[in-house]
C-alpha angles and dihedrals in degrees: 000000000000112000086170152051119170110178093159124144103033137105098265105160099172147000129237116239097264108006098146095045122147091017095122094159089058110133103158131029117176121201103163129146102019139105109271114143088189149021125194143169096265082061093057132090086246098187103053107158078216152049103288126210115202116189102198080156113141102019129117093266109161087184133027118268114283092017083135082062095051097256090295107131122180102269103245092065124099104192129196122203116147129142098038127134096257124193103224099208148143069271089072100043102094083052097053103044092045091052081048091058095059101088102199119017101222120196114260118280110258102209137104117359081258102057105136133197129245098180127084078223093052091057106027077050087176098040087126095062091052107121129195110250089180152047098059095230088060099038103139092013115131111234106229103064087056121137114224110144099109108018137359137190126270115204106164115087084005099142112239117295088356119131108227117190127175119221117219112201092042090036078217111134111218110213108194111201095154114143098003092128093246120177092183156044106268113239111229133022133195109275119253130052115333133195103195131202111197095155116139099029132108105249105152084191150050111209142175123285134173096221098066093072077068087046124124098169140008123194111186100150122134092042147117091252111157097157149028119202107235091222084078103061105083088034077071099056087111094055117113094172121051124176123179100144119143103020131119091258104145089172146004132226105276083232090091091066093068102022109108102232087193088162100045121110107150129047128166120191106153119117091046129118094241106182114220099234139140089262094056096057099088085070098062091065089036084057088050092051096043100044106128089053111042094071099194094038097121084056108060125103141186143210130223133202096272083049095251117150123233131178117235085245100064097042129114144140094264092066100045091040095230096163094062087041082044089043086049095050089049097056089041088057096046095046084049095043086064113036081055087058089054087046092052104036087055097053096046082055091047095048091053093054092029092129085038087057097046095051088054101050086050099062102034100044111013095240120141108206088188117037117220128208113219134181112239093237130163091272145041098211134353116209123208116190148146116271086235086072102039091114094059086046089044086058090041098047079044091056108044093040103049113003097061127075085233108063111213117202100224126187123223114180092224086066109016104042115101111251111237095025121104126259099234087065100036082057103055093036087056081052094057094035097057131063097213129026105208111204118212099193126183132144090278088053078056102058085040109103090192092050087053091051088044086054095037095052094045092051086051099049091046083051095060111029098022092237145102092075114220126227123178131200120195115210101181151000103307124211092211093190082073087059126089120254097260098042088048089043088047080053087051098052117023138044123269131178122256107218081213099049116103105251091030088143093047096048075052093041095047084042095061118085114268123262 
């Protein structure tokens, strides 16, 4: 039989559901000086043929054990819990008024092993030693003595240095945030319905939140306040108080003027720097509408350009002559729309012919949209090509290398390859030594097996060192089935030059390294 578990003075953190099961001749289970945050019922050896003492003193306890339960322990159980950080919250008010209901706190009963409890006292043994850790106001407090009949504190989801106090006959949380020195928005708020009171802070927005559309009351006034997101506006349909006196607002969203505040009562919008503009108008007729209910309505002015003062009542867009402004940002947008159209349709065209563009402003005058940095080798390009097509090379090396004011050293294998060396190696020595390979590719460059390893050997070397770079000229109407699958898939992907094509030697020319 164990009578007994003492598991004090270690690191415990938590309790698996059920632990104690099946010890029924349990009478004391000591818990004391670890690092529990609850205890609940599950936790518990539910079951003991007799009275049970549990010591959960000096954990880390925020509630006090079976809170989860309602504070509702099997009846042969004495619990101690004292000197534990204890979150004296709205949480801990079942607990409190039905202590207080017990009028006088008798000692245990001492009969039979079965003797149960029928008082809250007579199980919590020590409640009168439980302390308030939080909220600040209660630190030290002892929890009993406690006074929540009408209202109680509320500390998670309170934001940081915020007193946060639930109302019971409303339900409604009131969260006070005044003079904190806030220059935002806080983040979260506690969950129900909320009533906040941001005044005397420096908050330049107002931003959305997901906690407005939970919102009874705001209060923002004494602030620095400029702007409100219009996203915020519908998320504010359930307040009935709204205060944003005293701030920078020169507008609001035009939203307000068509959301139904069926819920607001009371809005306050004096001590503001309202501008007197055509998009403002619409609030001079919202104000009219909304009288009994903006309270300060009568009061607000407004400044125009010229810094004279209106009052919303007087304005209107004939004053301010917001058809000819209206007239003059018509045609502006007009005039805009379709220069933009001009603008796109150019550059789509632009896009479309982007490598077109660039060959172009190359050769004619000599600009590089893109730079390229390019090795100084032996060569400036090296050609591979069929002897079917060495007349067409012969024009192009003739070309590049005396008809232009910028001489290229090109390399041809019939009178730059080494004689005596093997072709294999002549033709990967012309590849490193070159900064471009051009490909003149035809039906005939693809049945020859030495123009494919040409090709091959090229791809691979580009691959890996990211030179040389590739440049392929296409002298006929190609049957690509007759091409191997990389040369095919380089068609596929990448721009080659058509020998037929208009500016086929400025598309060369532009793919050649720059001298």
């Amino acid at each position: 039989m164990c009578g007994a578990v003492d598991l004090s003075y270690n690191l415990i953190e938590w309790i698996e559901r059920h632990a104690f099961q099946g010890m029924t001749q349990l009478r004391n289970l000591i818990l004391s000086n670890n690092k529990l945050k609850e205890f609940e019922v599950i936790h518990a050896p539910v079951g003991s043929m007799f009275n049970l003492r549990i010591s959960l003193e000096k954990n880390q306890l925020e509630y006090p054990p079976y809170r989860k339960s309602n504070y509702e322990p099997p009846q042969l159980f004495e619990t101690i819990a004292g000197r534990n950080p204890f979150i004296c919250d709205c949480t801990v008010k079942t607990l409190i008024d039905r202590l207080k209901e017990e009028a006088d706190i008798p000692t245990p009963a001492t009969g039979p092993l079965t003797t149960t409890y029928s008082k809250l006292s007579q199980i919590f043994i020590d409640a009168w030693s439980y302390k308030c850790d939080s909220p600040k106001a209660l630190i030290y407090r002892q929890l009993t003595k406690l006074n929540m009949s009408s209202e109680c504190p509320i500390v998670k989801n309170c934001p940081f240095d915020c007193v946060c106090t639930k109302y019971l006959s409303t339900a409604i949380t009131l969260v006070d945030c005044s003079s904190r020195a806030l220059t935002q928005l806080p983040q979260h708020m506690p969950y129900n319905s909320i009533a906040i009171d941001l005044s005397n802070n420096s908050l330049a927005s107002l931003d959305v939140r997901n906690y407005l559309i939970r919102t009874t009351g705001l209060n923002v006034s004494h602030n620095q306040i400029s702007a409100l997101d219009p996203g915020i506006v519908p998320l504010l349909v359930n307040v009935n108080y709204l205060d944003l006196r005293n701030n920078q607002l020169s507008n609001l969203p035009s939203s307000f003027e068509d959301t139904l505040f069926d819920n607001l009562t009371s809005i306050f919008l004096s001590g503001n720097v309202w501008k007197c503009s055509c998009e403002n108008v619409w609030m001079s007729q919202w104000l009219n509408e909304n009288n009994y209910s903006v309270y300060d309505g009568s009061l607000l002015q407004c400044l125009n350009d010229a810094n004279e003062t209106f009052t919303f009542h007087e304005l209107n867009p004939d004053i301010l002559q917001c058809s000819s402004k209206t007239t003059s940002l018509a045609i502006l947008a007009i005039t805009l729309g379709i220069v933009a159209i001009i603008v796109l349709a150019i550059s789509l065209v632009v896009y479309k012919f982007r490598y077109e563009t660039r060959v172009l402003f190359y050769t004619r005058f000599k600009v590089r949209f893109i730079s390229e940095d390019v090795a100084n080798k032996q060569f400036d390009a090296f050609i591979s090509y069929s002897e079917q097509d060495r007349e067409f090379v012969k024009t192009v090396v003739n070309k590049l290398e005396n008809e232009l004011p910028l001489k290229y050293k090109i390399c041809i294998h019939d009178r730059d390859f080494t004689v005596g060396t093997p072709i294999a190696e002549n033709i990967s020595s012309a590849i490193n030594k070159s900064s471009v390979v051009i490909f003149v590719v035809s039906n005939h460059f693809s049945e020859s097996d030495w123009c494919s390893f040409e090709f091959q050997t090229s791809y691979q070397t580009m691959l890996v060192h990211k030179s040389p770079k590739l440049v392929i000229i296409k002298v006929d109407d190609l049957d690509e089935d007759k091409l191997d699958n990389d040369l095919r898939a380089y068609f596929r992907t990448k721009s080659f030059i058509d020998k037929n094509e208009g500016i086929f030697w400025d598309k060369l020319i532009y793919s050649l390294p720059p001298h």
